[in-house]
N, CA and C atoms as an extended XYZ file, in Angstrom:
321
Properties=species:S:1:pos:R:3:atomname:S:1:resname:S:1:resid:I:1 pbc="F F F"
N        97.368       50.423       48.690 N   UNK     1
C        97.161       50.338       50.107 CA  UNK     1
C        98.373       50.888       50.882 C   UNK     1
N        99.552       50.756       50.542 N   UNK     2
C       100.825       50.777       51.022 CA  UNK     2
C       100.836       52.543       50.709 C   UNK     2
N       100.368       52.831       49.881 N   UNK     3
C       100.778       54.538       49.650 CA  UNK     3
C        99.900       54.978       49.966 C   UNK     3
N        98.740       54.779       50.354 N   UNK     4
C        97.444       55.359       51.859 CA  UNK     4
C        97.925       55.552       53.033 C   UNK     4
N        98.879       54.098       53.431 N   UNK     5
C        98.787       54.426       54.498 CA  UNK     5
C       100.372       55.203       55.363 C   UNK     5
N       101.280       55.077       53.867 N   UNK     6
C       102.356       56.034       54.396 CA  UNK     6
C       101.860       57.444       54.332 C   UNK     6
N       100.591       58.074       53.468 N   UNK     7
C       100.079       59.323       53.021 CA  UNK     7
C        99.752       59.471       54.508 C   UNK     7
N        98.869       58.617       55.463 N   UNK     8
C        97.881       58.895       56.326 CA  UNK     8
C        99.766       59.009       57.602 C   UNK     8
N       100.498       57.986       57.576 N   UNK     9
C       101.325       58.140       58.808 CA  UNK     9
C       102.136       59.791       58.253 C   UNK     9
N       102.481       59.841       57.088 N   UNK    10
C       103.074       61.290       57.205 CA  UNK    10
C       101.885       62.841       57.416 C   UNK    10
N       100.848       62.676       57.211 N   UNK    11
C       100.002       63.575       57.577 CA  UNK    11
C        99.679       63.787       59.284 C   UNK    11
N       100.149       62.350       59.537 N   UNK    12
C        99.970       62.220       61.476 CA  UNK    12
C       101.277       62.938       62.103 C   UNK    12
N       102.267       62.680       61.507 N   UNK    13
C       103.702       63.263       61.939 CA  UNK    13
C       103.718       64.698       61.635 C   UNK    13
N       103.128       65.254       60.221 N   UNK    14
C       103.090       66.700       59.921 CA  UNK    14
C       102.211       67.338       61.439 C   UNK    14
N       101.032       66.824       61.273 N   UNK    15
C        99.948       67.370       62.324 CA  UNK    15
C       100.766       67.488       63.818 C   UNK    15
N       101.141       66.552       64.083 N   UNK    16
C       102.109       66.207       65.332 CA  UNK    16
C       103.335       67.728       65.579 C   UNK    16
N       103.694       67.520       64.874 N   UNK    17
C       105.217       68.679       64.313 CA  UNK    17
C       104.273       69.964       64.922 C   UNK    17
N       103.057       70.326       64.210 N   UNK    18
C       102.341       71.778       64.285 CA  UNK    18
C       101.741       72.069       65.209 C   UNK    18
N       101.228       70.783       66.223 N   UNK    19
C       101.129       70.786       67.634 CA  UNK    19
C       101.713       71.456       68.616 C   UNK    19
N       103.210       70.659       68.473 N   UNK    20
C       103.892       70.535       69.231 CA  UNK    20
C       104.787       72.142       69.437 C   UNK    20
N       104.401       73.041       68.403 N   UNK    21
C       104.720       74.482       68.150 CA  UNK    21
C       104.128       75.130       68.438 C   UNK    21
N       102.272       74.678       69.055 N   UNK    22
C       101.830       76.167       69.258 CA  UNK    22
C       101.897       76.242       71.294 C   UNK    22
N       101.444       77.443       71.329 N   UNK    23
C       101.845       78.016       72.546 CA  UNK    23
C       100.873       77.015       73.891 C   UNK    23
N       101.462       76.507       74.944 N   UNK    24
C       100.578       76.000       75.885 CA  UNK    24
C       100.044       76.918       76.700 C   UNK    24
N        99.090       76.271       77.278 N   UNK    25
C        98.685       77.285       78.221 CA  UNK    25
C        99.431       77.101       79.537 C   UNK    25
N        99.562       78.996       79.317 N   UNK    26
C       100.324       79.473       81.129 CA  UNK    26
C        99.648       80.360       81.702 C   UNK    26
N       100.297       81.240       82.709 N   UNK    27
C        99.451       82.171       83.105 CA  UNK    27
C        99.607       83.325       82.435 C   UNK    27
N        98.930       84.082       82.272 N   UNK    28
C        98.959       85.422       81.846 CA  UNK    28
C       100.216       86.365       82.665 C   UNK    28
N       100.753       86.676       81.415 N   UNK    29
C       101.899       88.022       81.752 CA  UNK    29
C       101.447       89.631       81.908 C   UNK    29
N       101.097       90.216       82.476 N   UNK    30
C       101.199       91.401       83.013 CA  UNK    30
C       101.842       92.676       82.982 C   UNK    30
N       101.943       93.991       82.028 N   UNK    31
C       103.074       94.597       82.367 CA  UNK    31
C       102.645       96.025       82.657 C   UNK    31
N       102.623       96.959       83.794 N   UNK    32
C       102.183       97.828       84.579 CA  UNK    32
C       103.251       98.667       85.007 C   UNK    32
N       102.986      100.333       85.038 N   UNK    33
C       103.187      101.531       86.041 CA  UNK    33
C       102.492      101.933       86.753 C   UNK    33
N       103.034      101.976       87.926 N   UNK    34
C       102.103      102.337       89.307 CA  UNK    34
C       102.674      103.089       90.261 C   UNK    34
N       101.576      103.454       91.324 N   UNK    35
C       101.742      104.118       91.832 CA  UNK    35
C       102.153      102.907       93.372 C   UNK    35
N       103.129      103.128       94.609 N   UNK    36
C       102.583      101.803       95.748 CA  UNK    36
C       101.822      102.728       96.942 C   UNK    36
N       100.534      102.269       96.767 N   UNK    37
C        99.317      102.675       97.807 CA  UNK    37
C        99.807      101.927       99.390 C   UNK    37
N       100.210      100.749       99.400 N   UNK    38
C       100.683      100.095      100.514 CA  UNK    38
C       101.023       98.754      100.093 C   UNK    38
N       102.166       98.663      101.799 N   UNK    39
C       103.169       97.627      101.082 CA  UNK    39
C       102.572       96.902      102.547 C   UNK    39
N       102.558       95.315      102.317 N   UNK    40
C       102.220       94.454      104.116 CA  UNK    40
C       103.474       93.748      103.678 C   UNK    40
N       104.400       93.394      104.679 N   UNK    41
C       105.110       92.307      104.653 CA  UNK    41
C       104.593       91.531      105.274 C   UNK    41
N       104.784       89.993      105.009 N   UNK    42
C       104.519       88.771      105.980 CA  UNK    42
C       105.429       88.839      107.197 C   UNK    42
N       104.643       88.386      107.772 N   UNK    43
C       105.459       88.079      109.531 CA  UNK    43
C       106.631       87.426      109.284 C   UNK    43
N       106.776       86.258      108.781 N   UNK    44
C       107.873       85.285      108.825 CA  UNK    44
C       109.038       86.312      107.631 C   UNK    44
N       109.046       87.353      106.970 N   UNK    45
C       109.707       88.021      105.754 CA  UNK    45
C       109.597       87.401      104.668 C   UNK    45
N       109.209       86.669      104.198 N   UNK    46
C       109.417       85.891      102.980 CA  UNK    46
C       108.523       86.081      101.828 C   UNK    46
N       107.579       86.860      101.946 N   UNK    47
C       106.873       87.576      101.017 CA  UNK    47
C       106.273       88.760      101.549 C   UNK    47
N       105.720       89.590      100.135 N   UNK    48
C       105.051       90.871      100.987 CA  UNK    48
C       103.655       91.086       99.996 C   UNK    48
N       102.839       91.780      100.394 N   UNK    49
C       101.801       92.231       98.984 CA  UNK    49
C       101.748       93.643       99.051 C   UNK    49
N       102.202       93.755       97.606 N   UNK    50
C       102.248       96.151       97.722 CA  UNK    50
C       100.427       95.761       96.744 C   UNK    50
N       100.210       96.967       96.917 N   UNK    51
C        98.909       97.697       96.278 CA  UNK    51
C        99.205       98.352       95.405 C   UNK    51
N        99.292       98.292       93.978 N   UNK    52
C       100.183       99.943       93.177 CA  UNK    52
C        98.400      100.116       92.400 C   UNK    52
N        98.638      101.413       92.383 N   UNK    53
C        96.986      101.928       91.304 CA  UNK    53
C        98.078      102.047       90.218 C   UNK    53
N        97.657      101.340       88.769 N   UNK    54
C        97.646      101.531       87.691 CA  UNK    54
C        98.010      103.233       87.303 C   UNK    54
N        98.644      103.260       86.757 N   UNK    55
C        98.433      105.026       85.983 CA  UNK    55
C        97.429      104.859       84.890 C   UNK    55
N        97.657      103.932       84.258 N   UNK    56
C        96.662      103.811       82.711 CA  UNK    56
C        94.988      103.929       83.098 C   UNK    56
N        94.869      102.909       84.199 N   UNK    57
C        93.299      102.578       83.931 CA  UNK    57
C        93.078      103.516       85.458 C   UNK    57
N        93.946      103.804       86.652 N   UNK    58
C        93.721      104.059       87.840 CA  UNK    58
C        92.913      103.384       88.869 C   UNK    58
N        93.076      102.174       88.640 N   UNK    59
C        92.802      101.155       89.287 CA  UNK    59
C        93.881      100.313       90.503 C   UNK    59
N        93.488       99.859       91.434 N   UNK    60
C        94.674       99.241       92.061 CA  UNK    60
C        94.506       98.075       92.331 C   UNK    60
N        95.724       97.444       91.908 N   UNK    61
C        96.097       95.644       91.854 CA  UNK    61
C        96.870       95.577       92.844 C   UNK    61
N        96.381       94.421       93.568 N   UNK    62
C        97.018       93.675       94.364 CA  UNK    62
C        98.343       92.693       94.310 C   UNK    62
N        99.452       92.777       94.367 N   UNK    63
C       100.623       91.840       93.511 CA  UNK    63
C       101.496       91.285       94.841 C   UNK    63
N       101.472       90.083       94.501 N   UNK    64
C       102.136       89.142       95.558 CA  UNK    64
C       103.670       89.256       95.441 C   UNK    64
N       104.659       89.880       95.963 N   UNK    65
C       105.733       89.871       95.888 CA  UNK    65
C       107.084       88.706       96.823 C   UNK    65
N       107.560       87.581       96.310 N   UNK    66
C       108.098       86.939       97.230 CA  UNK    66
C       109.646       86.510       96.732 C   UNK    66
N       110.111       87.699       95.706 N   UNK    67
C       111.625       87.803       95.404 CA  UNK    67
C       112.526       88.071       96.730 C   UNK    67
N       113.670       87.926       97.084 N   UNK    68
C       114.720       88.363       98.082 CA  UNK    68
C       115.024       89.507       97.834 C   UNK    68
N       115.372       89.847       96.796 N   UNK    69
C       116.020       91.183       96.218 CA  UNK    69
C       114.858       92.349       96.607 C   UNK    69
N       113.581       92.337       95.989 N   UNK    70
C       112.211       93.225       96.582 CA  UNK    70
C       112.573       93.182       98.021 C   UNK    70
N       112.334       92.229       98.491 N   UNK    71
C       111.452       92.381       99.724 CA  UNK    71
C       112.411       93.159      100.683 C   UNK    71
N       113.991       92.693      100.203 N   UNK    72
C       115.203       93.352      100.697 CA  UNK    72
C       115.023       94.841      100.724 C   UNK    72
N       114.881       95.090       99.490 N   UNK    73
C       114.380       97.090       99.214 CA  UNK    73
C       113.499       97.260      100.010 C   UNK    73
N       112.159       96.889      100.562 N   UNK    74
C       110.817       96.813      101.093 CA  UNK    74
C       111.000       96.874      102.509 C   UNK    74
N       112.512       95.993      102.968 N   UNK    75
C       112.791       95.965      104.805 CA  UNK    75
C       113.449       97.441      104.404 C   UNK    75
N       114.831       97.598      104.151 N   UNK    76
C       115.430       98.994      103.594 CA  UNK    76
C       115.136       99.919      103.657 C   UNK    76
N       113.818      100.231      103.078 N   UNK    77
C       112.900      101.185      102.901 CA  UNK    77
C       113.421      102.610      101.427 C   UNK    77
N       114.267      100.932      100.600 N   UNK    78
C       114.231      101.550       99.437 CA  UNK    78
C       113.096      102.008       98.467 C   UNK    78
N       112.229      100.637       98.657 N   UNK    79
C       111.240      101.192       98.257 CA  UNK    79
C       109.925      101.340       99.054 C   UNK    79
N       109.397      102.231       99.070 N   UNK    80
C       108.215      103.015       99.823 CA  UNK    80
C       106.912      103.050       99.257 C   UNK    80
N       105.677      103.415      100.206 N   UNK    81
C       104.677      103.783       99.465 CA  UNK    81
C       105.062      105.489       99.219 C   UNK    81
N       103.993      105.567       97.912 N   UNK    82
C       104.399      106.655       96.783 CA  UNK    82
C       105.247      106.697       95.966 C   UNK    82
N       106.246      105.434       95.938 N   UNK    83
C       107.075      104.917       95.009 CA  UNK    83
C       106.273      104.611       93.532 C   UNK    83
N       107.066      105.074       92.423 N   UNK    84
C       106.484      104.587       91.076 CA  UNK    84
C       107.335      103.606       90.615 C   UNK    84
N       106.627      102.668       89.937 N   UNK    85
C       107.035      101.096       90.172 CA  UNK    85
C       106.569      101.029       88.585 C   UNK    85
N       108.076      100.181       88.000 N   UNK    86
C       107.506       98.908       87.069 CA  UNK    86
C       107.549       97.995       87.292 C   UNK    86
N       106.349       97.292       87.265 N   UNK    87
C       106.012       95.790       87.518 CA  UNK    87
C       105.519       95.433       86.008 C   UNK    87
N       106.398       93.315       86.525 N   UNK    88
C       105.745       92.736       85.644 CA  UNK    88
C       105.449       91.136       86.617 C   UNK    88
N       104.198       90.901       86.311 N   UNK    89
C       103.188       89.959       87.077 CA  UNK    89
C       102.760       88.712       86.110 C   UNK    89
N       102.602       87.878       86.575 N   UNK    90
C       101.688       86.652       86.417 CA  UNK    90
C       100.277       86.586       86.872 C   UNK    90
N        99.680       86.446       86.368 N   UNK    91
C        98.001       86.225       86.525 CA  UNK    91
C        97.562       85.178       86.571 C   UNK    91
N        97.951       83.658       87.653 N   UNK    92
C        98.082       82.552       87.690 CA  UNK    92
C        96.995       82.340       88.961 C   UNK    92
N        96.059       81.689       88.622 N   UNK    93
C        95.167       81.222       89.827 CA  UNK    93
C        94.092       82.214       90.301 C   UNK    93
N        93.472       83.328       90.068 N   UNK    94
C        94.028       85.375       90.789 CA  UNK    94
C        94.474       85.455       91.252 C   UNK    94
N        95.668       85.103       91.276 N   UNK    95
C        97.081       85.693       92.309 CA  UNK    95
C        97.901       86.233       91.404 C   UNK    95
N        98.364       87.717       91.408 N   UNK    96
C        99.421       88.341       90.519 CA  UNK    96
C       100.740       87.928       91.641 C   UNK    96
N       101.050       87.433       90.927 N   UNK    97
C       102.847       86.465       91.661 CA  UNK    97
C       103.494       87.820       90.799 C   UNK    97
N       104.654       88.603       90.866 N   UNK    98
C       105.558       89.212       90.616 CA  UNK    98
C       106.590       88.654       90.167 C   UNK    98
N       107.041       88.822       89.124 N   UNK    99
C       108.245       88.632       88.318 CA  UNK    99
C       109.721       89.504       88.275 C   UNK    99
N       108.823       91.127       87.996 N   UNK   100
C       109.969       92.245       88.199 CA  UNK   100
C       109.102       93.227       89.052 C   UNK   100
N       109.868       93.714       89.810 N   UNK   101
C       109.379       95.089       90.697 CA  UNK   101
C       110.633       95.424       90.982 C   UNK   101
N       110.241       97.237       90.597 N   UNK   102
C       111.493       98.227       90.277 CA  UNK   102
C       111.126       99.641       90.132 C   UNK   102
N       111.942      100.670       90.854 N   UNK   103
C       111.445      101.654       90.518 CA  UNK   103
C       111.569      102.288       89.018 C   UNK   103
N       111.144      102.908       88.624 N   UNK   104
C       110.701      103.356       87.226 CA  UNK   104
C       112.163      104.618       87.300 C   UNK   104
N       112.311      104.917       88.055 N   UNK   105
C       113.736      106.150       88.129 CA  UNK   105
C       114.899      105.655       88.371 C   UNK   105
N       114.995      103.917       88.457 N   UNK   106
C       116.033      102.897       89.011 CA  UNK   106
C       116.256      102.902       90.749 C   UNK   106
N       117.129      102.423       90.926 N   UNK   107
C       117.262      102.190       92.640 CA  UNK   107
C       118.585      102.423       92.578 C   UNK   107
């Protein structure tokens, strides 16, 4: 009885261990070259949304941008539409939240 039920508590702790390793769920990561079709800033500055069409599929995504550093380039007018952009996005909620946005030739 005694070696059942240490068999059954170490099979609960193994199972536990292999759990606790696999991946949770987040949002989906994103990683894209584009073209920027148009950039809106918010009224208040604190976020903006650019439009870039995909090069791969030529499609255009919508990406929520609300870094300081972007939006800084974006007042600047470092970066522009017709700018080629690497982005990398989150796919959380359908909202692509932005992680990196950068020009592809550097800034």
């Amino acid at each position: 009885m005694k070696r059942l039920l240490s068999i059954m508590v170490l099979a609960g702790m193994i199972a536990c261990g292999v759990l606790s390793f696999s991946k949770t769920a987040s949002a989906e990561e994103v990683k894209m070259i584009g073209v920027i079709t148009k950039i809106e800033l918010a009224a208040d500055g604190k976020s903006a949304i650019a439009v870039l069409k995909d090069v791969k599929s030529g499609e255009n995504v919508t990406i929520l941008v609300s870094d300081e550093l972007t939006l800084d380039k974006f007042k600047d007018k470092r970066i522009v539409v017709d700018d080629e952009i690497r982005c990398k996005y989150d796919n959380e909620g359908g909202k692509n939240n932005s992680k990196i946005f950068k020009k592809t030739a550097g800034c």
